[in-house]
N, C-alpha and C positions, 0 to 999 in steps of 0.2 A: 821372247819369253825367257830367252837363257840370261839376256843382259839389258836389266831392265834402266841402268843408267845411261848407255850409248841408245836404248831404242826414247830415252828421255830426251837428249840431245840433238837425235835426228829429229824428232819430234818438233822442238823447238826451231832446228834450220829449217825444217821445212816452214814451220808458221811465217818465220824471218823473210824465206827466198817469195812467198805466197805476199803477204803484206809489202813487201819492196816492189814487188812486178803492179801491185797496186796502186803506189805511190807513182809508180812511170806514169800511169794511165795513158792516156795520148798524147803525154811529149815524144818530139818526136827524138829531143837531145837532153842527156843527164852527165855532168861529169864525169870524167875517165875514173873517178875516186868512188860513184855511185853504181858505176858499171861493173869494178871491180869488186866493190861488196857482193852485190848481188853475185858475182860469179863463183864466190869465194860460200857462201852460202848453200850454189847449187854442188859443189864440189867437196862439200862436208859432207854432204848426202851420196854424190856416189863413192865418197873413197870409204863408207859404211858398205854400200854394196857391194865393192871391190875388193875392200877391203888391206892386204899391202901390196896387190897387184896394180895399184896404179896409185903414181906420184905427182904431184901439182908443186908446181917452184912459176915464181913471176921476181922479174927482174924489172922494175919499173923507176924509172926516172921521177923523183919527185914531185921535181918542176913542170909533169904532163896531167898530175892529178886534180889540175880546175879546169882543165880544158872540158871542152862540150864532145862527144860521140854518138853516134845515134844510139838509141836505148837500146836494150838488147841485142847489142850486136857480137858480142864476143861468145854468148851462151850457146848458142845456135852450132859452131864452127866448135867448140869444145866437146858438145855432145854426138858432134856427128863425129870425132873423133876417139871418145869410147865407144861408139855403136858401130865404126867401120875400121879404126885402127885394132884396138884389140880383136885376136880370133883365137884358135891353139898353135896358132903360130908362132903368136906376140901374145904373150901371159904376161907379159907385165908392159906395162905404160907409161910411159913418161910424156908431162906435158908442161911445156916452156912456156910461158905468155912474157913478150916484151914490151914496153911504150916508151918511146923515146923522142925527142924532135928530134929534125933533120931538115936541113935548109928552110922549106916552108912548109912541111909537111909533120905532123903528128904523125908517128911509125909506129904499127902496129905488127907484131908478128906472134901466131900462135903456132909452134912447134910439136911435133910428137913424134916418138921411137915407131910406131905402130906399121901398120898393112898398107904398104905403099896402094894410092888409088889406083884402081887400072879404069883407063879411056881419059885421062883428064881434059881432053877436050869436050866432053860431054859433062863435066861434074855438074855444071849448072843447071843441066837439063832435066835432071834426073830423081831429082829429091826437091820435097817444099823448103827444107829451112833454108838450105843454100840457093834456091833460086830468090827466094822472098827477101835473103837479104843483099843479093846483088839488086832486085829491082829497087829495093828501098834504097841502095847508095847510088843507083844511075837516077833515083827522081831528085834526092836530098841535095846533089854535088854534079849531074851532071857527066861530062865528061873531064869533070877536074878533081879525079881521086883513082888513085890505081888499088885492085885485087889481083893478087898472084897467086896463085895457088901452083906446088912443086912438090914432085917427090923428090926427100933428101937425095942426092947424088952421091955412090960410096957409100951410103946405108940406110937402112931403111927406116923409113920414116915419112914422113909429110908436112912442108910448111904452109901458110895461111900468110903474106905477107899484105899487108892493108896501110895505104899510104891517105892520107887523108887531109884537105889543104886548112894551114892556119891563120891563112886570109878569109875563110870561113869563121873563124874563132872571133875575131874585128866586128864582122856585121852579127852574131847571137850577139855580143857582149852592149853593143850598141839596142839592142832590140831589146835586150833584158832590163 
């Protein structure tokens, strides 16, 4: 009501983040460049709710933006890190998304300042998104993709490290 141009704009990211999750439909793989949008979409929306309590920076290698990733998989690991990183602990937020190659692997890492997990040998057990999207990368890859999940060591924080094989990348681009 007070700010009728930014509630314009959320307005509009939200139709944008709504119509792109549309456009996935049931692929199962969207570029690392369509993944990003989308991400970047859902993150205009919470840094309105957040407001200057939580910061987004992505560090991405160029040369990783046509690769294929499974669709929605970085939104998932982001929002469960404004829902469990930030508390009145951690009032402000910081979140790093990286993509990079490395030897044969597409490197993924999503970063944040926030509320180190406690039990991380349970994280998977314990919540839908994070279990739904390990099961969806042990059906897609198998046992040829590593998920790391770590509290920062020396500070607090949480990383999300996600290695993904680019010999995968050969047989989609072949299929497509």
């Amino acid at each position: 009501m007070k700010n009728h141009k930014k509630a314009q704009d959320t307005l509009i990211d939200l139709s944008d983040f709504f119509r792109n999750i549309l456009a996935v439909g049931d692929k199962q793989y969207i570029s690392m460049e369509e993944e990003l949008h989308i991400l970047d979409k859902y993150m205009a929306m919470m840094k309105v709710r957040f407001a200057d309590k939580v910061s987004y920076s992505k560090n991405i290698d160029t040369n990783c933006l046509n690769y294929k990733a499974p669709s929605l998989l970085l939104q998932p690991i982001v929002e469960n890190a404004l829902k469990y990183g930030y508390s009145k602990d951690h009032k402000t937020l910081k979140i790093l998304i990286s993509v990079q190659t490395t030897n044969d692997f597409l490197k993924i890492v999503i970063q944040n300042n926030g509320k180190p997990i406690e039990h991380l040998d349970t994280i998977f057990k314990r919540g839908t998104g994070l279990s739904n999207s390990r099961n969806r990368l042990d059906h897609l890859y198998g046992t040829n993709y590593r998920l790391h999940v770590e509290n920062i060591e020396g500070s607090e924080g949480v990383k999300f490290n996600f290695k993904l094989p680019l010999e995968h990348q050969l047989k989609l681009n072949l299929q497509s």
